[in-house]
Every structure is written in structure tokens, then in C-alpha cells.
N, C-alpha and C positions, 0 to 999 in steps of 0.2 A: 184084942178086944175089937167087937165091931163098932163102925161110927153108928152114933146115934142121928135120927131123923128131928130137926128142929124146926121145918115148917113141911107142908103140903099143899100143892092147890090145884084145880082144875081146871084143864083147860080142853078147847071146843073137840070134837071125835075120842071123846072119853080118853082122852092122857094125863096122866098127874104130872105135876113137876114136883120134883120132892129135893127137899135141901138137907145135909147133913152137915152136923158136925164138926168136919174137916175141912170144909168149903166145897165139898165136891155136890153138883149138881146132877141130876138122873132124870129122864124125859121115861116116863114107863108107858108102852101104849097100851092098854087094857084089851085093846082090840086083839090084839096079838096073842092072847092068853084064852080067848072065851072059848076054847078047844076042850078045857078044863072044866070040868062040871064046878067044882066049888067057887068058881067067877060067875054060873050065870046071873046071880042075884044084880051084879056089876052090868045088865044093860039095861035096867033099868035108868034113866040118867037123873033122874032126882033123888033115888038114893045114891047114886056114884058121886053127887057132887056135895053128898051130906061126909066126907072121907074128912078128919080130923087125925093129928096126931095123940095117941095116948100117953099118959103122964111120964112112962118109961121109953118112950122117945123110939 
């Protein structure tokens, strides 16, 4: 089973912090990723800092 994500937050050069489950923590940098067409929506930074966990974690 994978860990579930029980918080998320943003921080400054579009990188999340995200917490799971297990106590392990994850630094993701978005930046890294925009090579991917389905992130461009992600530089925009007032929708990237709108990023919430969903009910299913």
C-alpha cells in the first residue's frame, strides 16, 4: 500500500512540501517537471499555490 499524503504546502520557486503518512517528507520542485505539457497549467503561481490535499489523501 502506498503512503497517503496528509498535508501539502508551498513554498517560494514553486516547490511543494508534502507530508505523508509514514512521516516521510518530500521537497517536489515543480520547476523540474514543466518539460511536461500537463504541469504547464502549474506556472501560473496563484493557481499552484491554490494545491490542497484531496479527501483520499
Amino acid at each position: 500500500m502506498y503512503p497517503k499524503i496528509i498535508n501539502v504546502a508551498t513554498k517560494e520557486g514553486l516547490v511543494l512540501i508534502v507530508n505523508f503518512d509514514n512521516d516521510i517528507t518530500k521537497k517536489i520542485k515543480v520547476l523540474d517537471m514543466w518539460d511536461e505539457e500537463r504541469f504547464n497549467m502549474l506556472k501560473d503561481e496563484s493557481f499552484f499555490r491554490t494545491v490542497k490535499v484531496d479527501a483520499g489523501g
